[in-house]
C-alpha positions in Angstrom: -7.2 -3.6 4.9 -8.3 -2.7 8.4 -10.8 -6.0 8.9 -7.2 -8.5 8.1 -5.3 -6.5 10.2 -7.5 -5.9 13.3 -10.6 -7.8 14.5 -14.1 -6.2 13.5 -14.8 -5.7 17.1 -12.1 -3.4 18.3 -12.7 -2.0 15.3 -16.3 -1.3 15.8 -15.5 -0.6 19.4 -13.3 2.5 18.6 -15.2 3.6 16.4 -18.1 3.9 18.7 -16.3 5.6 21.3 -14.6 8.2 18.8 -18.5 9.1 17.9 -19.8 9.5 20.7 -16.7 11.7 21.9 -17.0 14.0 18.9 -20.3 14.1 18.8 -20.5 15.3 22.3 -18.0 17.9 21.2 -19.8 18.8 18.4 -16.7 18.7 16.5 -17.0 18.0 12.2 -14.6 15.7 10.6 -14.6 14.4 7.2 -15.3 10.6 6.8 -11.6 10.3 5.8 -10.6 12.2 9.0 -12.3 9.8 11.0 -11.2 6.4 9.4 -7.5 7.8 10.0 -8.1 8.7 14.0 -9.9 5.5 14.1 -6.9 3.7 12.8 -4.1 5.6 14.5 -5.9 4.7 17.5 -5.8 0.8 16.7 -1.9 1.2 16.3 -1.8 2.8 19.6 -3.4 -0.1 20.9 -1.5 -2.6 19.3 1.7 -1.2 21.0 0.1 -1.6 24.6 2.9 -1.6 27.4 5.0 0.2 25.2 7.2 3.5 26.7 5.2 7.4 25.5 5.4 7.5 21.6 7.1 11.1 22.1 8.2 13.9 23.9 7.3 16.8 23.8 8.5 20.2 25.0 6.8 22.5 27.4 5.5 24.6 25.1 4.3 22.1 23.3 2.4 20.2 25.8 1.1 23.5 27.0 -0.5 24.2 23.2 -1.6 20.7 23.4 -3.6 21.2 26.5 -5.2 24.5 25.4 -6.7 22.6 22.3 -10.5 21.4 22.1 -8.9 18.0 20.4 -7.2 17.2 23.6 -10.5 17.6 26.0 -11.9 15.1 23.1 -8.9 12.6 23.5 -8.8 12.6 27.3 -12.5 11.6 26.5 -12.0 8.2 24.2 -8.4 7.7 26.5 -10.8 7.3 29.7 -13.5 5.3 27.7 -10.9 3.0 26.2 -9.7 2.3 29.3 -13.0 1.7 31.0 -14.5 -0.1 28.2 -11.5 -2.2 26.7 -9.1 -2.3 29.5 -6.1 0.0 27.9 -4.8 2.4 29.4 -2.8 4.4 26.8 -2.5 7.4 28.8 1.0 8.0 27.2 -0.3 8.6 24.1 -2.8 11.4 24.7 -0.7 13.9 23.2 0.3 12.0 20.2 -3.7 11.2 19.3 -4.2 14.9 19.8 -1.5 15.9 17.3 -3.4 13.9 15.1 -6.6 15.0 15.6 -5.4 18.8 14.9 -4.0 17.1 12.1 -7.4 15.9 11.0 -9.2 19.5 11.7 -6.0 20.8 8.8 -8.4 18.8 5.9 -11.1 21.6 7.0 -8.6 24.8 7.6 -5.3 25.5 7.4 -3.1 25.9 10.4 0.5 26.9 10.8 3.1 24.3 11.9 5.5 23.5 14.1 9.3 23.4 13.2 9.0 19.7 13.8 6.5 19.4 11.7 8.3 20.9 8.6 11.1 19.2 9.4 8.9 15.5 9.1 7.0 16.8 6.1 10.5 17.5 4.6 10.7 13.8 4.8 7.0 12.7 3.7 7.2 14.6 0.6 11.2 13.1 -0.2 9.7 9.8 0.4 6.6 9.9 -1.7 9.2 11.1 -4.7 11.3 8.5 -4.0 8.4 5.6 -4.3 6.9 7.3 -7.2 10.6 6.9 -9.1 11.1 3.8 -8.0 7.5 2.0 -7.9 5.5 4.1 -10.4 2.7 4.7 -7.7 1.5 8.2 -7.2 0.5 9.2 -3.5 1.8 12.5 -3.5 -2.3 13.8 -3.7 -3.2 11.9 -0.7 -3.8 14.3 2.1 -4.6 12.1 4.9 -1.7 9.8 4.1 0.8 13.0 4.2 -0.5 14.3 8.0 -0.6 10.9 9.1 3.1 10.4 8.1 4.0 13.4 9.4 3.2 12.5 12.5 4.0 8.8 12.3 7.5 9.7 11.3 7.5 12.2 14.6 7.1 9.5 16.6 9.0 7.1 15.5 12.4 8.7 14.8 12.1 9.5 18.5 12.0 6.1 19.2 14.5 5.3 17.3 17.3 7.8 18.4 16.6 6.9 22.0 16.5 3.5 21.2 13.0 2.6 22.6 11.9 -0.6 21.8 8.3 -1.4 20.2 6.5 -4.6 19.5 4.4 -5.1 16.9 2.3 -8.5 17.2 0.8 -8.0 13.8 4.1 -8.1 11.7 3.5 -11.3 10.0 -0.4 -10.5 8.9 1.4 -7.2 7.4 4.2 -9.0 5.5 2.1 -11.4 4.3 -1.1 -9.8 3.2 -0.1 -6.4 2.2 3.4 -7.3 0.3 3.2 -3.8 -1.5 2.7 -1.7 1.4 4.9 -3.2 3.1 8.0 -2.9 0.6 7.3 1.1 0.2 7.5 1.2 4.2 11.3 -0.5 3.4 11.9 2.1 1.1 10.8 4.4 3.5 12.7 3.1 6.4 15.7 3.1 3.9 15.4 7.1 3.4 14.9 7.6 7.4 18.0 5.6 7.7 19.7 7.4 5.4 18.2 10.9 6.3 18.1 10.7 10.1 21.6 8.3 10.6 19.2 5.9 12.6 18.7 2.3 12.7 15.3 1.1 11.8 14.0 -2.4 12.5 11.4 -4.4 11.3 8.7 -3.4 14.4 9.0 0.2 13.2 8.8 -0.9 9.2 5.6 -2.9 10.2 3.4 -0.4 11.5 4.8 2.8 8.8 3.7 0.0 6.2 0.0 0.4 8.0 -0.3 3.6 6.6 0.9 2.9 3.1 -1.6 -0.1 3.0 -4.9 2.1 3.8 -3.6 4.7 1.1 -3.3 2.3 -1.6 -6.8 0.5 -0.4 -7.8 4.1 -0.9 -6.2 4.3 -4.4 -8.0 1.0 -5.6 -11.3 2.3 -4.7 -11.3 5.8 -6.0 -13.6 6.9 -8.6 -12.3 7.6 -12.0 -12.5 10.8 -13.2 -13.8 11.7 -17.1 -15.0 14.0 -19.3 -17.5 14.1 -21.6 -16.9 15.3 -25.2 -20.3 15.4 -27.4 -21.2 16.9 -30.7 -24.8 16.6 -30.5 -26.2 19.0 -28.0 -26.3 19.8 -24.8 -29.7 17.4 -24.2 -28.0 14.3 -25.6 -24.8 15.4 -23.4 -27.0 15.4 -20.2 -28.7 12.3 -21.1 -25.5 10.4 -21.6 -24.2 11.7 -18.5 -27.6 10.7 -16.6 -27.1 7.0 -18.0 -23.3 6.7 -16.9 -24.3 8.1 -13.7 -27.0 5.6 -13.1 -25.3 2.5 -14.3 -21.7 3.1 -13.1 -21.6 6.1 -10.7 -20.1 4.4 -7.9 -17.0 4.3 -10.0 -17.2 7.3 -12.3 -16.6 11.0 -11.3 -17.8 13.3 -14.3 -15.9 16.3 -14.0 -17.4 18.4 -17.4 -18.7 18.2 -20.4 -17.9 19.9 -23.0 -17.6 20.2 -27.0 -14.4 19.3 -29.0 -13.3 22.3 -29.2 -12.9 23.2 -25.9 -11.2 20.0 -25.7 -7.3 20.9 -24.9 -4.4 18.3 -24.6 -3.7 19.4 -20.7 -6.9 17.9 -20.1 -5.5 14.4 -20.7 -3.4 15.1 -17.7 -6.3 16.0 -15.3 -8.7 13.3 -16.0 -8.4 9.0 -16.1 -11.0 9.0 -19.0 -12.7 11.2 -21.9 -15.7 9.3 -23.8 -16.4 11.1 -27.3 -19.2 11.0 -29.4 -17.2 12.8 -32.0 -13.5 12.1 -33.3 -10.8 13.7 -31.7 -7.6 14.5 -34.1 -5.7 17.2 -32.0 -4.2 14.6 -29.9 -4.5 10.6 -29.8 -4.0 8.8 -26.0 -5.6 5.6 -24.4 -7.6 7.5 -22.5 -9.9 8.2 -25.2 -13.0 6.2 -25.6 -15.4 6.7 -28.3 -19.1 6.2 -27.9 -22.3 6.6 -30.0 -24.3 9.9 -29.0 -27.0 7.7 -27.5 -25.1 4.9 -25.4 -26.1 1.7 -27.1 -25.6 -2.2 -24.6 -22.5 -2.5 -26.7 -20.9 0.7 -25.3 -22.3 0.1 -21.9 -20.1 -3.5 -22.1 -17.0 -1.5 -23.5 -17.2 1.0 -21.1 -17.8 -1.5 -18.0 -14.2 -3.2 -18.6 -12.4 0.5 -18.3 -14.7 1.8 -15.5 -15.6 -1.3 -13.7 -12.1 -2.8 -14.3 -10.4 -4.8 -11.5 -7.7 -3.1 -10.6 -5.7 -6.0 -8.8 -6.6 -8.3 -11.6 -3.4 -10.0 -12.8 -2.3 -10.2 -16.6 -2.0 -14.2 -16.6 0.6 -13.5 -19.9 2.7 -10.9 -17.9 2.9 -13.3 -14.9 3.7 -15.9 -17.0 6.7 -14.0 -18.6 8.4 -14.1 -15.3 9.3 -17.5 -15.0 11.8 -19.1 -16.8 12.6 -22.9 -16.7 16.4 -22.1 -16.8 15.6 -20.7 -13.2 14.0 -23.6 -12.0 16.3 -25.4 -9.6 15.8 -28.8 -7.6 17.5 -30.7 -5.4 19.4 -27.6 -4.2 22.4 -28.7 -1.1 23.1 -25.6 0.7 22.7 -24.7 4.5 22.8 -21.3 5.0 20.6 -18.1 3.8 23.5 -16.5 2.9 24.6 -19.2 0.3 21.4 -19.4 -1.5 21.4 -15.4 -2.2 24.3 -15.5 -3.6 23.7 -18.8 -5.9 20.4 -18.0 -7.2 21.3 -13.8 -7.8 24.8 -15.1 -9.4 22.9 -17.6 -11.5 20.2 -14.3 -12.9 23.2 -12.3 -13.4 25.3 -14.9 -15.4 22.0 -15.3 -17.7 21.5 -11.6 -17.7 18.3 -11.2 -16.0 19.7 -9.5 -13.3 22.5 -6.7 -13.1 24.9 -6.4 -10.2 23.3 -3.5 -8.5 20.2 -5.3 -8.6 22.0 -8.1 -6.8 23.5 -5.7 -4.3 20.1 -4.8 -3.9 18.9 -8.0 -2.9 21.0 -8.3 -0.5 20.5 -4.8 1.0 16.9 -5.7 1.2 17.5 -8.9 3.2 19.5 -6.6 5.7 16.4 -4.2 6.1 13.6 -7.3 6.7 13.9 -10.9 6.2 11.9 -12.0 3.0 10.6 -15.1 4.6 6.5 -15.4 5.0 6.0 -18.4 6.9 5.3 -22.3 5.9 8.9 -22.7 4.6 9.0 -20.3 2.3 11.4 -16.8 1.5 10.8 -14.4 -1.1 14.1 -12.5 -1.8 14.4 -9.5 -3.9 16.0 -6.2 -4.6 14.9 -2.7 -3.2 15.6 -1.0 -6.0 16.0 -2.9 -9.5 17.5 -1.4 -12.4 17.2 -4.6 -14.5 14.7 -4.7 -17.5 13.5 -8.1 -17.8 11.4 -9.4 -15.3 12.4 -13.1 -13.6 11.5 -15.3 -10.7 14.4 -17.7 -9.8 13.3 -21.0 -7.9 15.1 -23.0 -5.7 13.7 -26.0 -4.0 16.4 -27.0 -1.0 17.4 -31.1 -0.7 16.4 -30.3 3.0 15.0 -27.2 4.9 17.6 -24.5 6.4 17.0 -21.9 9.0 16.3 -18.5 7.3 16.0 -15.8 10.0 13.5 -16.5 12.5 12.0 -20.3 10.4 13.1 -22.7 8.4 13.0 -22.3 4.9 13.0 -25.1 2.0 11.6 -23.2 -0.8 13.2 -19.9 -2.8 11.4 -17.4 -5.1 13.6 -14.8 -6.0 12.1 -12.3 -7.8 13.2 -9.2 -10.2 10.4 -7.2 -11.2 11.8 -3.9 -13.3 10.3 -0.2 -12.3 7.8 0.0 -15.1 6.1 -3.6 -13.9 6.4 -3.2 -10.1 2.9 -2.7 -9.4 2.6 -6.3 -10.5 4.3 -6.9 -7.5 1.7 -7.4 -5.0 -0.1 -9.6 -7.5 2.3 -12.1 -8.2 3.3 -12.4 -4.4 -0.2 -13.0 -3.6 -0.5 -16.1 -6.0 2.5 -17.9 -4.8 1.2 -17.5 -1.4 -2.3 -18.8 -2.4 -0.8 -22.0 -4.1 1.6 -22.6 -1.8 0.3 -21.6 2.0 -3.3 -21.3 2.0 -3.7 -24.3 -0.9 -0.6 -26.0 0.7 1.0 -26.8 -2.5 4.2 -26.7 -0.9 4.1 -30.4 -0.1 2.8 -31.2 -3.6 6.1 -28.7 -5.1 8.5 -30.3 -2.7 7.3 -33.7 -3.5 6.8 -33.5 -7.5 9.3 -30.8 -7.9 8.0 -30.3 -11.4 8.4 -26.5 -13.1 5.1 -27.1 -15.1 3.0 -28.0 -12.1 4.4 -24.6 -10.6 2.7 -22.7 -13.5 -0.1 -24.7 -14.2 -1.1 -24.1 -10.5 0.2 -20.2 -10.0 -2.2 -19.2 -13.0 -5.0 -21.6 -12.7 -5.5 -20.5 -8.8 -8.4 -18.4 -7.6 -6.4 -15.3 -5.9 -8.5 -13.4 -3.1 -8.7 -10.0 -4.6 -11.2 -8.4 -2.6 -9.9 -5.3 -0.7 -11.5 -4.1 2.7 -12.6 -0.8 3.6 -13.6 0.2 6.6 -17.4 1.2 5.8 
């Protein structure tokens, strides 16, 4: 995430400078502590020349003042500004909010009104994307705090109407599509919530913090059990072997004998490997291996350990296009006209319901779906059809969208239980179309079976960043 959105030298820069300050502090923070001050710094610098983030009463400056974080802030403040020219001065307080937010992973503090108040909203939002996207973050610590005091922040700029840039918009919306449609969702509830106006500056950097929490997501271990029949020295040995061959990926949690087993373990765990059958209870989570692990259960248990996460179901993708949704030679000049033709066309062939076309437009409203090289991406914020589509409309001639012209439609429906497709089947039309420039070849041939031949024959960039 971090190395697409910033350049790996301010990134290595802060980092060096928030060492060196802690360290000299002899503060402790967990790895995940410091990624997230790291990164909350980067924003900070990103919205350079901005007005102060916040304010803050006096009593909360003066707690602010009296804390070790803010000595440690005034630190990396001073070297930023010596060593990278920023002077971000303004934002002293807000990084120390987040670095007593960072000591709250090691021991629990008490919190402000304000802070209740935000984490109110953290917690309604989290429920709200796991209803509506099927992704759970509600476990994510460092995502919570960091909202918390994101959504601090930014409500007071919006209530006072204090205006942000964010120059990294586009690399957002277009390389982090997922992330950045829960920070819609999210802007949606602050909307509604907080009776404030978001815009698309403010969507942009909340979708920062959703992208780093679903990078962390991807990359977490799985968790298992072990269930074996034989022994306790063939238990250990088994777990030695998955340990050595996958334990980068796997978390063993226990082992223990079947009947300890019990069916509220299912919910605690991504995987249980048995050497012995288990008839109390069936679920997919269940894999079955030989008490000794044997090259063929090495191979089976690679594809549900070592499994590509972001790796897209050709089939599934392929379900969402339809060649009754495939229109050429399109006349119309405005935005407007081609929402409602292509949403009135999926909800005369029933692929679409009109709350999901509402939708549609209500997400247009919050963001504009273009991405650059002439081509918008419609769709709803909240879909309560069942079948999934992608409508396509290439235009006679281009038409201005919202900020660029536009000649080329996808408008997609993806229903709840397929959304985390979402992100995958964005990041094939952009690869075929923008970085392969098959736009020209689409525009020119205009041929449906080109469009899928090349969407699922096209070698997607799947590999996700961390910050090491």
């Amino acid at each position: 995430f971090y190395q697409e959105v910033f350049s790996q030298e301010e990134i290595q820069r802060v980092k060096d400078i928030v060492l060196k300050a802690i360290l000299s502090h002899d503060i402790v923070l967990s790895d995940m502590a410091f990624r997230g001050i790291v990164l909350h710094i980067l924003i900070v610098l990103k919205r350079f020349g901005n007005a102060a983030t916040i304010e803050y009463s006096a009593e909360e400056l003066k707690f602010l003042r009296t804390t070790e974080s803010y000595g440690v802030v005034r630190e990396i403040v001073e070297e930023i500004h010596k060593e990278m020219s920023f002077n971000i001065e303004t934002e002293e307080y807000y990084l120390t909010e987040h670095f007593l937010s960072s000591q709250r992973f090691l021991r629990d503090e008490k919190r402000s009104d304000r802070d209740e108040s935000a984490n109110g909203l953290v917690w309604y939002i989290l429920g709200e994307i796991r209803s509506e996207y099927h992704i759970d973050l509600s476990h994510d610590r460092e995502l919570i705090a960091g909202l918390q005091i994101h959504l601090n922040a930014a409500i007071h700029r919006l209530r006072f109407n204090i205006g942000i840039r964010n120059d990294i918009l586009q690399v957002i919306k277009k390389s982090f599509p997922l992330a950045f449609e829960l920070a819609v969702l999210a802007a949606r509830i602050i909307e509604t919530q907080e009776n404030l106006k978001t815009n698309e500056n403010e969507i942009g950097f909340l979708a920062m913090h959703f992208g780093v929490a679903l990078d962390r997501k991807a990359h977490k271990k799985k968790s298992c059990i072990l269930v074996c029949g034989a022994g306790a020295a063939t238990a250990m040995l088994m777990k030695e072997i998955l340990l050595r061959r996958f334990g980068g990926y796997l978390d063993i949690v226990r082992i223990c004998p079947l009947y300890e087993l019990r069916q509220t373990d299912l919910d605690d765990v991504d995987l249980i490997f048995s050497t012995v059958m288990i008839t109390s209870f069936q679920s997919k989570k269940i894999v079955y291996v030989s008490p000794v692990l044997t090259e063929d259960d090495i191979t089976r248990l690679e594809g549900r350990i070592v499994c590509n996460k972001l790796k897209a179901d050709v089939e599934a993708y392929q379900d969402f296009f339809h060649e009754n949704l495939f229109f050429k030679g399109i006349t119309l000049d405005s935005k407007e006209e081609i929402l409602c033709f292509l949403s009135e066309q999926m909800l005369a062939q029933g692929y679409i319901d009109e709350r999901t076309q509402a939708s549609i437009f209500a997400r247009e409203k919050m963001a504009s779906t273009e991405i650059g090289g002439l081509i918008a991406m419609p769709h709803a914020i909240e879909n309560t059809s069942s079948v999934p589509a992608v409508a396509v409309a290439i235009l006679q001639k281009s038409i201005r969208w919202a900020y660029e012209n536009v000649q080329l439609v996808f408008m997609i429906s993806i229903p709840q239980d397929k959304c985390k497709l979402w992100e995958d089947i964005f990041k094939r039309i952009y690869q075929y179309l923008v970085r392969d420039k098959g736009i020209h070849e689409l525009i020119a041939k205009q041929d449906y079976h080109i469009l899928l031949a090349r969407l699922f024959h096209v070698n997607i960039e799947r590999e996700s960043h961390r910050m090491e």
